[in-house]
N, C-alpha and C positions, 0 to 999 in steps of 0.2 A: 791531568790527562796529557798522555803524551802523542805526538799527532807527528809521522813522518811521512805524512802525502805519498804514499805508496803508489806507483803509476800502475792505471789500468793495461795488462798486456792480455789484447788479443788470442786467440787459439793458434793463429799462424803465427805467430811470435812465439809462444811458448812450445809449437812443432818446433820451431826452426832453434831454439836453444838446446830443447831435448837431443834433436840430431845432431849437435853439433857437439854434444857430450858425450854421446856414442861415439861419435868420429874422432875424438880428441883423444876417447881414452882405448880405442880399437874395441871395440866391442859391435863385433861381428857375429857373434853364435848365440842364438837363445840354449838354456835361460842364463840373461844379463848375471855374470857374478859379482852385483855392487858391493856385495860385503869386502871382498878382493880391492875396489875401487878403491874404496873409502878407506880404506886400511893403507893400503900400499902405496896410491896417487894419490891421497889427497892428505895423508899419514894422521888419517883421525881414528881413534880409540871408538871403540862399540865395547858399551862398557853395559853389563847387565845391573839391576836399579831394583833392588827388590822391592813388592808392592807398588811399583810406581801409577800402575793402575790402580788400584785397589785403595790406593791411599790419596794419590792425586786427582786420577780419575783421569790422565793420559797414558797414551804407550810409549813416549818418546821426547825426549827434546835435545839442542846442542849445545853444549857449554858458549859462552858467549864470544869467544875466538876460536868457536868451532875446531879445535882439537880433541874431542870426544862428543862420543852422540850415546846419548844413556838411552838406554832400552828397558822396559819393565822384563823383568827378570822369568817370568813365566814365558813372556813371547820370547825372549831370547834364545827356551829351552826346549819352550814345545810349541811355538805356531811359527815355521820355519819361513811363511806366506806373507804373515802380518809381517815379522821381521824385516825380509828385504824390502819389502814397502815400507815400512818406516825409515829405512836406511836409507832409501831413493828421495822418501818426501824429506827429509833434514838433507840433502843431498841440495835437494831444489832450493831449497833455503842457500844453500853456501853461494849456488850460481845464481839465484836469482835475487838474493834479497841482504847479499854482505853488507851493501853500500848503507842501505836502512839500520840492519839489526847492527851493524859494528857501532853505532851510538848508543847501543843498552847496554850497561853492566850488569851482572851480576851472578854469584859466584856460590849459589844452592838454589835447591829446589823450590823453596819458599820464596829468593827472592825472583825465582827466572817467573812464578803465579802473580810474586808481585808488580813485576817490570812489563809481562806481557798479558797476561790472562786481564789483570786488576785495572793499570793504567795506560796500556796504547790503546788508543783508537781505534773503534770495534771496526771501523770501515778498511782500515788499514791492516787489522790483523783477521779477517775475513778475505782478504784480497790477498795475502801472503798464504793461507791455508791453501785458498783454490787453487793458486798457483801453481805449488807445494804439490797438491795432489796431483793438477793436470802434468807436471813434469815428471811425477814419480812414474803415471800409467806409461806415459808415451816412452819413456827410458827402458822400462820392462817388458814392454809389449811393445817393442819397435815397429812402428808404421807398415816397410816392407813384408819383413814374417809376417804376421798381422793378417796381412790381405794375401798372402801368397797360400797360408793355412787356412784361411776362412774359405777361399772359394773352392778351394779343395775338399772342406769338407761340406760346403754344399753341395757340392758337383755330388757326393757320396747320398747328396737326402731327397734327390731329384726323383726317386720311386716314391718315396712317400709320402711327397710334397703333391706330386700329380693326381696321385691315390686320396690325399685327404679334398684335391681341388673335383675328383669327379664324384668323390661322396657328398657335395653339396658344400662344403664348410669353402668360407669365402678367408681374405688372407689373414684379415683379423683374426680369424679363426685358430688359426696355427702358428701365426709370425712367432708369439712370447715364446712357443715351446722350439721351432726350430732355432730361435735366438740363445736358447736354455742348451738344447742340445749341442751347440757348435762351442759355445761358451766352456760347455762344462768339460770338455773333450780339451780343448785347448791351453784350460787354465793350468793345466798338469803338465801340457810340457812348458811352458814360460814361468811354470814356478810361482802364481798369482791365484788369488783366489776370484771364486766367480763373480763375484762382485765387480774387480777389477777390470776379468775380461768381457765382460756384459758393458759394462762401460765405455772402455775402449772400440766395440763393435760400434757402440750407437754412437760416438763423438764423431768416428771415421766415417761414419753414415754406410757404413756395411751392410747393415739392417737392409736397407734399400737395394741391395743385390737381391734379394727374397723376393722371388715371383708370388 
């Protein structure tokens, strides 16, 4: 077992690195063109991985000096959503987790199962995953857009929101589906799927704007 005491980070920590990855690499406009990033600033290979799902049972992982990020080769060609989000969470990896991961070797697919899946430390590679994710959301669905779209498009559901409150139906009532609708609207211009932006809503406590 391999055990690299992985430090617990915070949400306002892992804000504050996401923004500052935006800012480093100018990335000003949704939707985020990490595949661009990661290519050209950070000169890493997106390499597509056939079956890599199918056979490993992940959509992704980095070579171990991060100079290629292999992608299952189906999301590569045809889930354009999963892609960048893969790209951003091995992304979170390079900025947040070199210092750790640059102690593992290994140089195929079997051994990166054996080095990380098999032998680190589940606490330590649970606490790199989360991370991974919460870095990948907040980089693709940057804070400002974010909230500057969301309340806009409430502003837009304020008839129907008043209408379902004088029909009796209390907020419980309606919150999942106005949360659904603003979601589903939004994931299409950031390039994310709804999952992602459903996420992003509740992390930033958005939800809580909903009368």
């Amino acid at each position: 077992m391999t055990t690299l005491n992985v430090q617990f980070l915070p949400k306002s920590v892992l804000a504050k690195e996401a923004s500052s990855f935006l800012s480093q690499n100018e990335l000003t406009e949704i939707p985020i063109d990490i595949e661009f990033v990661a290519e050209c600033n950070y000169k890493i290979h997106i390499v597509p991985f056939a079956s890599l799902l199918k056979e490993y049972g992940i959509d992704g992982y980095s070579a171990s000096d991060f100079s290629a990020i292999y992608v299952d080769e189906f999301v590569y060609n045809q889930r354009p959503t999963r892609l960048r989000f893969t790209v951003a969470h091995e992304l979170g990896h390079r900025v947040l987790h070199e210092k750790y991961l640059s102690m593992l070797k290994f140089s195929s697919i079997n051994q990166w199962i054996e080095v990380i899946l098999n032998n680190l430390d589940r606490s330590d590679y649970e606490k790199m995953e989360y991370q991974a994710n919460a870095f990948a959301g907040l980089v693709l669905v940057p804070q400002d857009h974010l909230e500057v779209r969301f309340k806009n498009m409430l502003h837009t559901l304020t008839t129907l929101i008043e209408e379902a409150k004088a029909n009796g139906l209390a907020r419980n009532d309606y919150l999942d589906t106005v949360i659904y609708t603003i979601a589903d609207e939004l994931s299409s211009q950031f390039e994310v799927s709804l999952d992602v932006l459903t996420i992003r809503i509740k992390s930033a406590s958005l939800d809580e704007l909903i009368p």
